[in-house]
C-alpha positions as CSV (number, residue, x, y, z in Angstrom):
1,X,92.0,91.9,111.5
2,X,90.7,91.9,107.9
3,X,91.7,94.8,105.6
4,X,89.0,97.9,104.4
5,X,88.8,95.8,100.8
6,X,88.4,92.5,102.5
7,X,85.4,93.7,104.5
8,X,84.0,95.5,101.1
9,X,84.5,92.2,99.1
10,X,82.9,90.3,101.5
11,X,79.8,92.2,101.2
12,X,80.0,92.2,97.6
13,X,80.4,88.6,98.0
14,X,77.3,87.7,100.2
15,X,75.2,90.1,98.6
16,X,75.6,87.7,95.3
17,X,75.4,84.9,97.0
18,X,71.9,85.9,98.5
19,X,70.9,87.0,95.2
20,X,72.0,83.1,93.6
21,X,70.7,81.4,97.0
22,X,67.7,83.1,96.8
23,X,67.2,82.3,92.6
24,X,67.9,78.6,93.6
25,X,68.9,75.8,92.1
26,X,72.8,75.6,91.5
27,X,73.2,79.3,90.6
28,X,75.3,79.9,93.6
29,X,78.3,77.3,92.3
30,X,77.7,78.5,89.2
31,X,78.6,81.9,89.9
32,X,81.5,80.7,91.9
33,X,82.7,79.3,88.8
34,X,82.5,82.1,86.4
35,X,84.0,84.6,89.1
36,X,86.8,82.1,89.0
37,X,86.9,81.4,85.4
38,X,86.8,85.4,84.9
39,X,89.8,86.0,87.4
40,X,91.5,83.5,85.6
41,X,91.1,85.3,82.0
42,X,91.6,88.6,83.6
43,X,95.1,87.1,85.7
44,X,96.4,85.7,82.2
45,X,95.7,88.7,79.7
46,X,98.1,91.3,81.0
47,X,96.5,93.6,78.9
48,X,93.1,94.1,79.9
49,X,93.7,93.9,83.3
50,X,95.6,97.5,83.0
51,X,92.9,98.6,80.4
52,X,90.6,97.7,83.5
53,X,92.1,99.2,86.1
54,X,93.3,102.6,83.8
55,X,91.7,105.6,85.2
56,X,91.4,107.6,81.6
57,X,89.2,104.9,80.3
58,X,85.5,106.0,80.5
59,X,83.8,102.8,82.4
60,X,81.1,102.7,79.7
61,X,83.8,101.3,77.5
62,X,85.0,99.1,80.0
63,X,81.5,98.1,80.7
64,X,80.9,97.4,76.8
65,X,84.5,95.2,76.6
66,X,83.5,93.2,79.9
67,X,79.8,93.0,78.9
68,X,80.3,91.9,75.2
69,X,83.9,89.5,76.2
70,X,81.7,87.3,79.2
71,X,78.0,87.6,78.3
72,X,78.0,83.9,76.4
73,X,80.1,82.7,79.3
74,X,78.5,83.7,82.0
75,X,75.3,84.0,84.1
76,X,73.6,87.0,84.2
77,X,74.0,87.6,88.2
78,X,78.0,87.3,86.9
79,X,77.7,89.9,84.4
80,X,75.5,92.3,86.6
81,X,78.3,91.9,89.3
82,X,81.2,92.8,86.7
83,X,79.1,95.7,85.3
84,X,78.4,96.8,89.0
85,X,82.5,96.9,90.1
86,X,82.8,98.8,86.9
87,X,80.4,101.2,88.1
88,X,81.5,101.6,91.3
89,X,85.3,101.6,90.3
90,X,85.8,98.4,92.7
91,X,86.8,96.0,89.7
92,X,90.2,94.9,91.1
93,X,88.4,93.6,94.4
94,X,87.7,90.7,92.1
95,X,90.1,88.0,93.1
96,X,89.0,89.6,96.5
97,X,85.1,88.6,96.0
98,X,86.3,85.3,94.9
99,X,87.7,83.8,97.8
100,X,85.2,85.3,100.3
101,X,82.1,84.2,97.9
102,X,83.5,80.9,98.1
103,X,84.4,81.1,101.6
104,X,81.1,81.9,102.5
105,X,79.6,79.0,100.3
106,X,81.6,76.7,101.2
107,X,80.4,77.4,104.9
108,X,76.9,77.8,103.7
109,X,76.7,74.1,102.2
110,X,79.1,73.0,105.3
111,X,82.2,72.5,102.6
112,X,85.9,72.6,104.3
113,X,88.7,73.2,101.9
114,X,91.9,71.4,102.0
115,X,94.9,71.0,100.4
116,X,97.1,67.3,100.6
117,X,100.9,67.6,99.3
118,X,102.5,64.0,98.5
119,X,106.1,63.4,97.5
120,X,104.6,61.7,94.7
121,X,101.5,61.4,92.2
122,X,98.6,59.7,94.2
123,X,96.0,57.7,92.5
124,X,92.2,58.2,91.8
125,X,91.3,55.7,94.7
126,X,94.0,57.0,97.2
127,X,92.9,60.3,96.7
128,X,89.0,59.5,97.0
129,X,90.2,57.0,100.6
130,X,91.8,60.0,102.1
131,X,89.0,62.3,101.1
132,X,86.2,59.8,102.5
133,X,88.3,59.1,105.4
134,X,88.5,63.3,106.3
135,X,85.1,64.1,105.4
136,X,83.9,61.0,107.6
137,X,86.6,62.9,110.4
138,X,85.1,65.8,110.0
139,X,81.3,65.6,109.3
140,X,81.8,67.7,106.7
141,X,81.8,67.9,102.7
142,X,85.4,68.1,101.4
143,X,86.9,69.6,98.8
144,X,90.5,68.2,98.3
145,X,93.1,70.1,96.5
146,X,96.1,67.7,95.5
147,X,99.8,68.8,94.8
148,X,102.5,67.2,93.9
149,X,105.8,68.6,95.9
150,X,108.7,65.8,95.3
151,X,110.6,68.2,98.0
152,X,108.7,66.4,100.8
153,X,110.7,63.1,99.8
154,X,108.2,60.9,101.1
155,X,104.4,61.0,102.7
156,X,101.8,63.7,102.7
157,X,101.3,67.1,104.2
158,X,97.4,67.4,104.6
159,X,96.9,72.0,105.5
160,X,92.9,72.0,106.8
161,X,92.4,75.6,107.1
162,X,94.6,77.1,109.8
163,X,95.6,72.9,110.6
164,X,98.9,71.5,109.2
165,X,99.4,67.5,109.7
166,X,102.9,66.9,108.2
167,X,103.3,63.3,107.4
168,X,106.2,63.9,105.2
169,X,109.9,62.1,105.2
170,X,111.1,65.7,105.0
171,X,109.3,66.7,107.9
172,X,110.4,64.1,110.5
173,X,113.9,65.0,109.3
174,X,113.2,68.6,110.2
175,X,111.9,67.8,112.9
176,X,115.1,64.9,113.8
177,X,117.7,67.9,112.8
178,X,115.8,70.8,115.5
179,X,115.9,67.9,118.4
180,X,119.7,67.0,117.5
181,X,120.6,70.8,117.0
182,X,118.9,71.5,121.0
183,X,121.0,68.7,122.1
């Protein structure tokens, strides 16, 4: 069951992504990619994320800092969507908007996310094998996020949404130690 905010960010979220469908073009990653990049900002500089969320500042000035700090950087349909959270005092739903916006581009434009987790650095050509070989799977787009986790000892662990395939040394030894434990 998704929270109140989830549900209100997710109509935040498809109410920009209309509006960037709807304008055409590329507007709709774009977006995606300043609500990320702003997040990002907003996640490393401690400091305006309390003045932000403090209740004593006047959302005019917090308008005016947001407004003159991302205009340059951003598209317009960005800045309208900062200035509206202002407004409406829903600013920390940001990271919020961000995952359902892309969420609901990435199932728009028929995009799966997933993450693969070797033992060890892959190469460019590894990578782009694996990625071919799931889209191909799948039918779908991809969009591959690779880690690096030298815990796993050996192999991959590939997490497709709610889908975990666990190709990893560490895993078959897991999965050794729960068989000789039952014994």
């Amino acid at each position: 069951m998704k929270s109140e905010h989830t549900n209100v960010a997710e109509r935040y979220a498809e109410a920009v992504l209309e509006l960037a469908q709807s304008a055409g073009g590329d507007l709709d990653e774009k977006v995606l990619a300043d609500i990320t990049a702003v997040n990002k900002v907003i996640g490393e500089a401690n400091d305006l994320a309390i003045i932000l969320a403090h209740p004593g500042i006047p959302g005019a000035e917090k308008k005016k800092m947001v407004v003159d700090m991302f205009k340059k950087h951003v598209q317009e349909s960005t800045l309208r969507l900062l200035e509206l959270l202002i407004d409406k005092r829903r600013f920390e739903l940001l990271p919020l908007i961000e995952s359902e916006y892309k969420r609901l581009l990435f199932a728009r434009k028929n995009i799966v996310s997933a993450t693969l987790t070797s033992a060890e650095q892959l190469d460019g050509a590894t990578v782009e094998k694996i990625k071919k070989k799931i889209a191909d799977k799948l039918g779908k787009k991809l969009e591959l996020d690779v880690k690096v986790d030298q815990s796993l000892i050996g192999g991959a662990v590939l997490r497709l949404g709610d889908e975990v395939i666990d190709g990893s040394l560490l895993g078959k030894l897991q999965s050794l130690e729960k068989v000789l434990v039952s014994v």
